[in-house]
N, C-alpha and C positions, 0 to 999 in steps of 0.2 A: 504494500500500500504506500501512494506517496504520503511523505510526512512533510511537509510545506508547512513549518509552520501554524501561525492560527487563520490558515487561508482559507474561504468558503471553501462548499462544498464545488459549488457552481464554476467556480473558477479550475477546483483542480482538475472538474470533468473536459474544462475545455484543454487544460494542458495536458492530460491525455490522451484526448483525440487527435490533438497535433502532434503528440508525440505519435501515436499510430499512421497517422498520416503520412510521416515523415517518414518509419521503419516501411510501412509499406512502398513507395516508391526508391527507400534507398535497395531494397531487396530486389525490385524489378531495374533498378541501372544498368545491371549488369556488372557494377564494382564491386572489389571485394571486400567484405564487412570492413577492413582500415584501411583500407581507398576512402570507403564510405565515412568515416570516424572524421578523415582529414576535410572532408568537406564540407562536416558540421561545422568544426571549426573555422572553415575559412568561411561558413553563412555568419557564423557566431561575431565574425572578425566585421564582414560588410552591416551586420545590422547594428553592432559597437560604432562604425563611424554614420551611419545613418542618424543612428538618436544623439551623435554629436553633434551632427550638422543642424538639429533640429532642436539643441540646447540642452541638453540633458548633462553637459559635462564636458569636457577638455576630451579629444582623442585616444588618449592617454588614459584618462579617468574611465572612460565608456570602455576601454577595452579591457580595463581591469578589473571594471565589475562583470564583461563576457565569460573573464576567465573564471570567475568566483562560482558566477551561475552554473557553469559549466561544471566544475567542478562537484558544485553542489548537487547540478542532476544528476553525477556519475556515483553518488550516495544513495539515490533512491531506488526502490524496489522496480523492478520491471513486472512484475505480478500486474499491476493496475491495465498494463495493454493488454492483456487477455482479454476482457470486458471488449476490446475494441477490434482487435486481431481475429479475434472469433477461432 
């Protein structure tokens, strides 16, 4: 189960779905699961300077909270996309 904190419910169901969302197309690429890893990252990396350019933070700042996040999703349980993966 993800443990986010004291995050709705409503909210974790959506990051769920995007998480399945996102395993499901990296599956169908055709790369290989850390082909797949690295291009999270380098999404992780373009949406860091996107919410920079849109205020959120210095370059720098935005990408250090990418990595945190990232970081932090690589703590949580993958049980929760079964519900979505089917």
């Amino acid at each position: 189960m993800l443990k986010l904190d004291n995050m709705d419910r409503a909210r974790v169901d959506r990051l769920g779905a995007l998480a399945a969302h996102v395993v499901e197309h990296a599956l169908a690429s055709g790369l290989a699961w850390d082909e797949a890893i690295l291009a999270f990252g380098i999404a992780a990396t373009a949406l860091a300077m996107k919410a920079s350019d849109q205020g959120a933070g210095t370059p720098e700042q935005c990408a250090a909270q990418a990595e945190r996040r990232l970081k932090s999703g690589m703590t949580q349980s993958a049980d929760v996309l079964r519900a979505w993966l089917g």
